[in-house]
Structure formats: structure tokens, C-alpha cells
MDTraj code that builds the backbone (N, CA, C; nanometers):
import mdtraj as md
import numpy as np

residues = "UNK UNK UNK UNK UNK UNK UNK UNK UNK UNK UNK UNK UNK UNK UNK UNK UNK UNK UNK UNK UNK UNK UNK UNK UNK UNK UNK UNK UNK UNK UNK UNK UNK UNK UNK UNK UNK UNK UNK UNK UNK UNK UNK UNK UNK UNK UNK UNK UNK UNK UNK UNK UNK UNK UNK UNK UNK UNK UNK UNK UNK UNK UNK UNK UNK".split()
xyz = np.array([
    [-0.4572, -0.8405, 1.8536],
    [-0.3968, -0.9692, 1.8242],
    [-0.4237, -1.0070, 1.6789],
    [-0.3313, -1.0805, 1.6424],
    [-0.3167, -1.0864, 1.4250],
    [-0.3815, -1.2147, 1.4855],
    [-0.4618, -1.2725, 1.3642],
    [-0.4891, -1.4024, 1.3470],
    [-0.4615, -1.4637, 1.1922],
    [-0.3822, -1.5746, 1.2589],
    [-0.3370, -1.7177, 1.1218],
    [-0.4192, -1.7147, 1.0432],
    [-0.4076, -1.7482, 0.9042],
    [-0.5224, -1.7853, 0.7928],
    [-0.4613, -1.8341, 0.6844],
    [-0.5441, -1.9328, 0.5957],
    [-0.4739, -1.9734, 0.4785],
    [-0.5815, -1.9878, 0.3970],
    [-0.5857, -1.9086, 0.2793],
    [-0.6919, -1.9061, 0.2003],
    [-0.5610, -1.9730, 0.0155],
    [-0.6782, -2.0309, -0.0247],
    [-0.5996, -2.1158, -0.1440],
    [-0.6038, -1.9878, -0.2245],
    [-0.6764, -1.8762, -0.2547],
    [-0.6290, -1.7849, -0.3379],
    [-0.5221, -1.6812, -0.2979],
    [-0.4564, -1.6780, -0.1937],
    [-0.3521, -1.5781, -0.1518],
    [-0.2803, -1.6154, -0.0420],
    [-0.2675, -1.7356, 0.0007],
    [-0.1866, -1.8176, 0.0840],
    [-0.2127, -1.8168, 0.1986],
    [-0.0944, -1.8161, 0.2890],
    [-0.1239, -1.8071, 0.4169],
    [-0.1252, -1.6326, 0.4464],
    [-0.2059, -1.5935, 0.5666],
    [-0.2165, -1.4864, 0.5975],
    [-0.2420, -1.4514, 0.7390],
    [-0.2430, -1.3142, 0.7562],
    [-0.2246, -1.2780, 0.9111],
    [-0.3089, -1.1727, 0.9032],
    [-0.4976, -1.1691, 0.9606],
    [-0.5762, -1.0471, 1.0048],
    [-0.5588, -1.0107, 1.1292],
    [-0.6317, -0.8571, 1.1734],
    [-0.6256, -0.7789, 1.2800],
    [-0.7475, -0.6714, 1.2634],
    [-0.8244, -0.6799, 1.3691],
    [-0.9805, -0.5914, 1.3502],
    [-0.8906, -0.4944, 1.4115],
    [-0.9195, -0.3246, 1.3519],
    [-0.8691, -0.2318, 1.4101],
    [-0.9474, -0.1755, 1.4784],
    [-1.1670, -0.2116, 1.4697],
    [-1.2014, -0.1889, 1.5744],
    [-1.2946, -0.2874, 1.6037],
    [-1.3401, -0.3061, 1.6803],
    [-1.4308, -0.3873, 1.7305],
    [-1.4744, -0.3816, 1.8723],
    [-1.6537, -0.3777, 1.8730],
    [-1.7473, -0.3366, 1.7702],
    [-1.7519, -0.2432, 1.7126],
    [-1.8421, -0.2515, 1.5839],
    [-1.8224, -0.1156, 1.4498],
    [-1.9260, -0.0785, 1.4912],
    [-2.0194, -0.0766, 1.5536],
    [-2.0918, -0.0207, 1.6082],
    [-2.1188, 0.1116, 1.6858],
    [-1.9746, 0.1203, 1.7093],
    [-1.9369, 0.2651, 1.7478],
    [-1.9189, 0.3871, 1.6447],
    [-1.9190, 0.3660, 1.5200],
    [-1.9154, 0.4523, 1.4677],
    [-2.0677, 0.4843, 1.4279],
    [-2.1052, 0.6118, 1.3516],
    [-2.2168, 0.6815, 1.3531],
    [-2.2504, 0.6540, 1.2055],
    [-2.1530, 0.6518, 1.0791],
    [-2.2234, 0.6207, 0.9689],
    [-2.1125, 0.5303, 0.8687],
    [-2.1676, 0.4554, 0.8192],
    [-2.0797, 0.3706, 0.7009],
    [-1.9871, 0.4429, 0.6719],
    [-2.0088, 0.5855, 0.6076],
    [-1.8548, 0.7044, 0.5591],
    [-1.7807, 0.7227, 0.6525],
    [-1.8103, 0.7113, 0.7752],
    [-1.6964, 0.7658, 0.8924],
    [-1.5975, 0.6074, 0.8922],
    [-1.6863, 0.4730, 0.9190],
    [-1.6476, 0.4050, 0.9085],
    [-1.5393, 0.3657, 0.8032],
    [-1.5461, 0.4067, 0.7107],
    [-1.5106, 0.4203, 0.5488],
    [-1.3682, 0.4316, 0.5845],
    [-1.3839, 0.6280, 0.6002],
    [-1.2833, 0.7191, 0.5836],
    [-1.1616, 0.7182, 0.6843],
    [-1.1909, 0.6158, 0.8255],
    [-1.0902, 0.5595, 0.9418],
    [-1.0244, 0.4700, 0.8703],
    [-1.0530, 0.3183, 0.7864],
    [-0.9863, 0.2437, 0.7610],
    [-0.9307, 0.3153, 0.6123],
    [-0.9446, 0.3937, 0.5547],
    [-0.8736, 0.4499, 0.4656],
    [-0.7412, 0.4971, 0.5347],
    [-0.7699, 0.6079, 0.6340],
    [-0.6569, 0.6017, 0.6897],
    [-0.5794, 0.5398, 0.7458],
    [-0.6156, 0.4603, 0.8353],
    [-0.5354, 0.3433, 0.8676],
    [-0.4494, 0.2898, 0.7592],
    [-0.5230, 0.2684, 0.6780],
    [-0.4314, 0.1921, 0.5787],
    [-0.3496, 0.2770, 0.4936],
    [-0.3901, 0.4171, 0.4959],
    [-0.2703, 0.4810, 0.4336],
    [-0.1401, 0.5266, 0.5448],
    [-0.1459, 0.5251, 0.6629],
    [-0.0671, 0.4868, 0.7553],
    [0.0497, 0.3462, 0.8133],
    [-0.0028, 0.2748, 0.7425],
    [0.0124, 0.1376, 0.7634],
    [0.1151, 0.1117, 0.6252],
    [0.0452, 0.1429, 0.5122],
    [0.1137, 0.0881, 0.3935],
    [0.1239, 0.2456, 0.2940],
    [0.2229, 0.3236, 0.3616],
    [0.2262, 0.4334, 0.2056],
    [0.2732, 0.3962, 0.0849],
    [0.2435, 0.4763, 0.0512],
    [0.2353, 0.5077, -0.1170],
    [0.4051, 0.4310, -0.1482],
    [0.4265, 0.3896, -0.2288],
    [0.6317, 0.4125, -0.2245],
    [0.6379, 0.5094, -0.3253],
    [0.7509, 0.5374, -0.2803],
    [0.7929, 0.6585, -0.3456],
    [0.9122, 0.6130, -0.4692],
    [0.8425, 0.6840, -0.5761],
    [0.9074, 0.6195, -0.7219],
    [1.0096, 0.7622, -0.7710],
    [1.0970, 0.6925, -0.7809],
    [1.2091, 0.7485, -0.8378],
    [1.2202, 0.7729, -0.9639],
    [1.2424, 0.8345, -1.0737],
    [1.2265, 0.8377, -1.2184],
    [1.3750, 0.8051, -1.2522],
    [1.3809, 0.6891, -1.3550],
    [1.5421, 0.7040, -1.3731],
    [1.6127, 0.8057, -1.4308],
    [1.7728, 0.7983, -1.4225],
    [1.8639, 0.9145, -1.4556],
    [1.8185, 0.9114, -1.5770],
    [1.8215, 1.0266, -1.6602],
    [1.7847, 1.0388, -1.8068],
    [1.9432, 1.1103, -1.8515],
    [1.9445, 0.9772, -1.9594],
    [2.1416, 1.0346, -2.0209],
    [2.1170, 1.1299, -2.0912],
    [2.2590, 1.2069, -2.1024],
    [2.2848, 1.2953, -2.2043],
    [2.2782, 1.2818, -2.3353],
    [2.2570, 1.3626, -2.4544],
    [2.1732, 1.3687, -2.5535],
    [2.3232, 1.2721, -2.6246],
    [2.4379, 1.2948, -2.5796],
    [2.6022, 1.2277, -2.6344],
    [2.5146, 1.0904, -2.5967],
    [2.5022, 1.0544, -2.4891],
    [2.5117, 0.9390, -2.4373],
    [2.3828, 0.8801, -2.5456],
    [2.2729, 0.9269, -2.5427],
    [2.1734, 0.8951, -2.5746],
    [2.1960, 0.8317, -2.6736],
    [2.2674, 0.9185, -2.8193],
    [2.2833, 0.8761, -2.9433],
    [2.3956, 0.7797, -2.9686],
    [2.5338, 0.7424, -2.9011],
    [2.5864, 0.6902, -2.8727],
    [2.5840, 0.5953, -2.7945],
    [2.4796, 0.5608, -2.7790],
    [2.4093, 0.4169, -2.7114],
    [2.4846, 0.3868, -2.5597],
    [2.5081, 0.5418, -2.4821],
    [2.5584, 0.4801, -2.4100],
    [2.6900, 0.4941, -2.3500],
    [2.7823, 0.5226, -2.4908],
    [2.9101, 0.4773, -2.4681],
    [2.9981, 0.6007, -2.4381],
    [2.8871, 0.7530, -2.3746],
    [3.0007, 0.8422, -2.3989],
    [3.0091, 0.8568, -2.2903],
])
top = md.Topology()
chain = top.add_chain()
for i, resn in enumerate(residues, 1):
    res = top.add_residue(resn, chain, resSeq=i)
    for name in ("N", "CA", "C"):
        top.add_atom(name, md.element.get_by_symbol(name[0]), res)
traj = md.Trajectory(xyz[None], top)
């Protein structure tokens, strides 16, 4: 279940414990290396496109060929 929140530095917001108790895990790094993943599951990377690069005409011609 998400829970409501409104903090004055980043507005309103919505948390969710993915585990609870942390107690189940065996060391801080395991603990670590789960919510890493999670969150690279949750929110990937985006994927960046490089723009079209014009032709060397176009280039010097600002464009217009």
C-alpha cells in the first residue's frame, strides 16, 4: 500500500516499503544491492537518442540544402 505525503521541499508525494521488516536480510550490502534493483526495475535508465547529424551541404548552408 503507497502512502500520501507532503513535504515543503518536493511536494506532495506517494511512499511504499518494498520490505518490511529489514530484518530479514543478512547484511546492509544485500540490503543495499535489492533496492538498487528494485529501483532499476521500477525507473530505467531512458534511452537517449543522439540527434540526426546533417550533411556536410546542409551543415555549411545553414540548413538550407
Amino acid at each position: 500500500d503507497f502512502i500520501g505525503a507532503h513535504d515543503p521541499a518536493v511536494g506532495y508525494h506517494e511512499t511504499c516499503a518494498l520490505f518490511s521488516p529489514m530484518g530479514e536480510f543478512a547484511t546492509q550490502a544485500l540490503a543495499r544491492e535489492t533496492a538498487r534493483e528494485a529501483l532499476a526495475l521500477t525507473r530505467p535508465a531512458p534511452q537517449v537518442t543522439p540527434p540526426p547529424v546533417p550533411s556536410r551541404r546542409a551543415f555549411f548552408l545553414g540548413g538550407r540544402a
